[in-house]
C-alpha positions as CSV (number, residue, x, y, z in Angstrom):
1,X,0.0,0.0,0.0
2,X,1.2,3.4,-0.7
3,X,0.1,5.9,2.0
4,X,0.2,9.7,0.5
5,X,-2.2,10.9,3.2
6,X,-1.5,14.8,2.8
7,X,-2.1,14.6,-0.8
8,X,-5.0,16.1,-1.3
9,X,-6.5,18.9,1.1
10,X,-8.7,17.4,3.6
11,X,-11.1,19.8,3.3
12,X,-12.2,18.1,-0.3
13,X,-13.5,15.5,1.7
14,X,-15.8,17.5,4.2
15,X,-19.1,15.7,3.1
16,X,-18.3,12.0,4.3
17,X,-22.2,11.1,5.7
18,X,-24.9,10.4,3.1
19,X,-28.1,9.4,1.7
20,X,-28.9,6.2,-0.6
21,X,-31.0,8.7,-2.9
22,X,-27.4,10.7,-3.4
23,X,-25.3,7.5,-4.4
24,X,-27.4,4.9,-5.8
25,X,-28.3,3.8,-2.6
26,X,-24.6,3.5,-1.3
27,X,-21.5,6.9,-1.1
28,X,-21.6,10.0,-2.8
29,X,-19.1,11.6,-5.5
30,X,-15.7,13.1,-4.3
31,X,-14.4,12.6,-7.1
32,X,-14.9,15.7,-9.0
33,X,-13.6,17.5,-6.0
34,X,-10.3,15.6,-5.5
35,X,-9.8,15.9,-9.0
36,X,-9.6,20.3,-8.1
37,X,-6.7,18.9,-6.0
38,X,-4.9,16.5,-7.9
39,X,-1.6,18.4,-8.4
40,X,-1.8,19.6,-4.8
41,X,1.1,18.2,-2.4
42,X,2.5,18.6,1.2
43,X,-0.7,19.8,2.4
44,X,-1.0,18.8,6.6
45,X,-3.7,15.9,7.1
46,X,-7.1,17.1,8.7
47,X,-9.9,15.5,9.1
48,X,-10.1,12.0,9.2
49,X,-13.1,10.1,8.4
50,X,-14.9,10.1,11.6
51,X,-14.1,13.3,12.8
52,X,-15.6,15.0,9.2
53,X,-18.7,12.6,9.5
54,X,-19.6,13.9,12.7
55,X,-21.5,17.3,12.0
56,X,-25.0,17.9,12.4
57,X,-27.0,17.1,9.2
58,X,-28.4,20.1,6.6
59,X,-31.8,22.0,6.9
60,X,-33.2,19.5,4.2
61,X,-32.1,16.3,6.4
62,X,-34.0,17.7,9.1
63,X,-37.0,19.0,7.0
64,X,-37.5,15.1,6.2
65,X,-36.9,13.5,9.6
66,X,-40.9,13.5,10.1
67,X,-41.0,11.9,6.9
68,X,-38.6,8.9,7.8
69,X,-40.3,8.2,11.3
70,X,-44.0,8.0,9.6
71,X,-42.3,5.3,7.3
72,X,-40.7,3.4,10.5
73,X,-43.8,3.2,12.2
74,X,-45.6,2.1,9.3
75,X,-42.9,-0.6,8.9
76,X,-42.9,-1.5,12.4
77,X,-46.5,-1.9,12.5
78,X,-46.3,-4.5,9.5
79,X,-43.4,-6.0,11.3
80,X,-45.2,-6.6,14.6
81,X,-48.0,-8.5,12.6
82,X,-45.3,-10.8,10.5
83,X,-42.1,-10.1,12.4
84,X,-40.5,-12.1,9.1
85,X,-41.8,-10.1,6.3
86,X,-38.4,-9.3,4.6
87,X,-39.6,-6.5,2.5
88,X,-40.5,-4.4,5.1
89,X,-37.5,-5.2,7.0
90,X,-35.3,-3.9,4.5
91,X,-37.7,-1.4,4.3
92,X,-37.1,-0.4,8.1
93,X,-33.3,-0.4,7.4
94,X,-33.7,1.7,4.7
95,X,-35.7,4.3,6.1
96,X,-33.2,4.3,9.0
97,X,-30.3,4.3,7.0
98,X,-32.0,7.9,5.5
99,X,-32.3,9.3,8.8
100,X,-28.9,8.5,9.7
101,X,-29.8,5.9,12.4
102,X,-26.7,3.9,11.0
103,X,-26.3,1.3,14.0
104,X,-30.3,0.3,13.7
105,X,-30.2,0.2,9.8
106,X,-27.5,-2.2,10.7
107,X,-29.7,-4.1,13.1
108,X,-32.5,-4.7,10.4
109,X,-29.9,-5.0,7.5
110,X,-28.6,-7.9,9.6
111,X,-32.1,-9.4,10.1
112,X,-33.0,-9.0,6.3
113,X,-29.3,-11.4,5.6
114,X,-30.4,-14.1,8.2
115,X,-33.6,-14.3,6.1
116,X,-31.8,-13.3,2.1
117,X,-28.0,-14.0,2.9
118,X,-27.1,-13.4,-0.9
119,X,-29.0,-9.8,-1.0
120,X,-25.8,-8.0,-2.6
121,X,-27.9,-4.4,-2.5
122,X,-28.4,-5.2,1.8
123,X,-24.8,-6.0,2.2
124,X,-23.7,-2.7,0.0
125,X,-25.9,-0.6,2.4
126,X,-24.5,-2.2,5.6
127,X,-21.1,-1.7,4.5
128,X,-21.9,1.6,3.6
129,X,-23.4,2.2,7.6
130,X,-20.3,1.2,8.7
131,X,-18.3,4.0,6.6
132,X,-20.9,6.2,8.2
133,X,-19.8,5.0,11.7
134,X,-16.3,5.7,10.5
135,X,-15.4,1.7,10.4
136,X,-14.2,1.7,7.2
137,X,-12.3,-1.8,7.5
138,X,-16.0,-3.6,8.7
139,X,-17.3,-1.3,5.1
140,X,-14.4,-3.0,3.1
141,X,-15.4,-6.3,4.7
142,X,-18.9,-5.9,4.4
143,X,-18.2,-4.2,0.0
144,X,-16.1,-7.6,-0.6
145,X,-18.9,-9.6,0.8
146,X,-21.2,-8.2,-1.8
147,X,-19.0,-8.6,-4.5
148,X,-18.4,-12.3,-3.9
149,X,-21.9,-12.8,-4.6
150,X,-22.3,-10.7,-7.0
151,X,-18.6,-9.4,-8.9
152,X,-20.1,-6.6,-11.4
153,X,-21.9,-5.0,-8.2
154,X,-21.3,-1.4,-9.5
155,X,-22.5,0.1,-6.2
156,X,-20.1,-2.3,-4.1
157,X,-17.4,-2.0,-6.4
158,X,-17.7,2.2,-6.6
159,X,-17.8,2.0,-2.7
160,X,-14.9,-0.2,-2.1
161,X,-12.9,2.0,-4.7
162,X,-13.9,5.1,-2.6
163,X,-13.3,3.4,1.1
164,X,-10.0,2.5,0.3
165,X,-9.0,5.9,-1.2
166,X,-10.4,8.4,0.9
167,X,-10.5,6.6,3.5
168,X,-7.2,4.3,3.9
169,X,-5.0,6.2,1.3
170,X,-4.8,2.4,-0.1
171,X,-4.5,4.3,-3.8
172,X,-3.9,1.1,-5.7
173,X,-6.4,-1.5,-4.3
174,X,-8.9,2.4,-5.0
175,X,-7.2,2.2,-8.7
176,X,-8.0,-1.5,-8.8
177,X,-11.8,-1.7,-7.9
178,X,-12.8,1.7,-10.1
179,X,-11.1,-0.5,-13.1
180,X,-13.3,-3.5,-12.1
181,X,-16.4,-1.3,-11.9
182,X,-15.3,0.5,-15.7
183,X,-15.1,-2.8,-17.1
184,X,-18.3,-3.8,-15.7
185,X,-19.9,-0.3,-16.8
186,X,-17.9,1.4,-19.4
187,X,-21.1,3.9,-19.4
188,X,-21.4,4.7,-15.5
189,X,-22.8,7.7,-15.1
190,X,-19.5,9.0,-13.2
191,X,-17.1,7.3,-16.0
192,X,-15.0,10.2,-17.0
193,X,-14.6,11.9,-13.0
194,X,-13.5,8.0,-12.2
195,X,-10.9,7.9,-15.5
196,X,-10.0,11.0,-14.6
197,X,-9.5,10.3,-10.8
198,X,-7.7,6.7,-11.6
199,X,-5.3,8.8,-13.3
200,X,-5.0,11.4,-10.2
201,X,-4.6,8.4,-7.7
202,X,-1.7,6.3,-10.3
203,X,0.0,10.0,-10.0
204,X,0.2,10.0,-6.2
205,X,1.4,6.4,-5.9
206,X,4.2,7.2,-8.6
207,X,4.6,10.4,-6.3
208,X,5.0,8.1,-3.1
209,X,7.5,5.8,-4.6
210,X,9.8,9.0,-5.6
C-alpha cells in the first residue's frame, strides 16, 4: 500500500455522511472534488473520516426526519403482525439508514441477511453504515462480501474504490476496484470523473515511490 495521506487537502472531503438517494443507494461523489486537487502536495492531514462525519445534518435532512419516522412506524406496525416479512424489514433499514440511524439500519440489514444471505444491495448498504460510523475496514469487509456474490456490483465495487482511497490512502487497491467497476460499466454515469481520478490516484502512488 502506498500511504500519501496529505495529498489532497482534507477539506475536499468534508461531506463523508450520506443518503442512498445521493449515491445509488450507497456513497456519494468526491471525485470531481479531488480531481480540483490532484496536483496539490504537502498539504497537513485534517480530518479523518470520523471526525468529518460527525457534523449535524443540513436543513433539508431535518425537513424530512418527520417523513422517515412515519415510514418506521408504518414498517414496524407491519413487522409486529409478521415479524418475518423481509420486504419491510429492508424497508425499516432503509428508512433508518435515510435518517442517519446507521447502528439500527444495521440491526435490520442484519435481520433481512439471516432471512436473504445473498442480498448483494443489503450488504452494499451495511457496509456503507459502517463508513458512516467511520469503520471503514468492517465497510471493506462488508463491499467484498457483496461482490463475492455478485462481482459486477457497480455500487459495491464504486464503494470499495472510494473506502479505500479516501478513507485508507490504499491508492492502488482504489485504482483497482474503479477498473473493475469501468469494465463492468464502461457507461457509469460518473465514468469520465473515475478515468480522470484513476489517473490522479496512479500519479500519487508514482509520487509516493519517488
Amino acid at each position: 500500500m502506498y500511504n500519501t495521506e496529505g495529498f489532497f487537502p482534507s477539506f475536499f472531503f468534508a461531506q463523508t455522511t450520506m443518503t442512498r438517494e445521493q449515491t445509488q443507494r450507497s456513497l456519494p461523489i468526491f471525485l470531481s472534488l479531488v480531481l480540483a486537487a490532484a496536483l496539490l502536495s504537502g498539504c497537513s492531514g485534517g480530518k479523518s473520516g470520523s471526525d468529518a462525519s460527525s457534523g449535524a445534518p443540513d436543513s433539508e435532512e431535518a425537513k424530512q426526519e418527520p417523513h422517515y419516522h412515519g415510514l418506521m412506524e408504518e414498517y414496524r406496525s407491519v413487522l409486529a403482525e409478521d415479524p418475518h416479512n423481509l420486504a419491510a424489514i429492508i424497508a425499516l433499514g432503509n428508512a433508518l439508514y435515510d435518517a442517519g440511524q446507521w447502528r439500527e439500519a444495521i440491526h435490520y440489514y442484519e435481520q433481512a441477511l439471516r432471512l436473504s444471505p445473498h442480498n448483494a444491495d443489503v450488504i452494499t448498504d451495511m457496509g456503507t453504515c459502517y463508513r458512516n460510523l467511520a469503520l471503514p475496514d468492517m465497510a471493506i469487509r462488508e463491499y467484498k462480501k457483496a461482490l463475492q456474490i455478485d462481482a459486477s456490483h457497480q455500487n459495491a465495487l464504486y464503494n470499495l474504490g472510494l473506502v479505500y482511497g479516501h478513507d485508507k490512502h490504499d491508492y492502488l487497491r482504489a485504482i483497482a476496484a474503479w477498473e473493475r467497476l469501468l469494465e463492468v460499466a464502461p457507461k457509469h454515469p460518473e465514468h469520465e470523473t473515475l478515468r480522470a481520478s484513476i489517473k490522479t490516484y496512479k500519479q500519487a502512488v508514482k509520487k509516493a515511490r519517488q
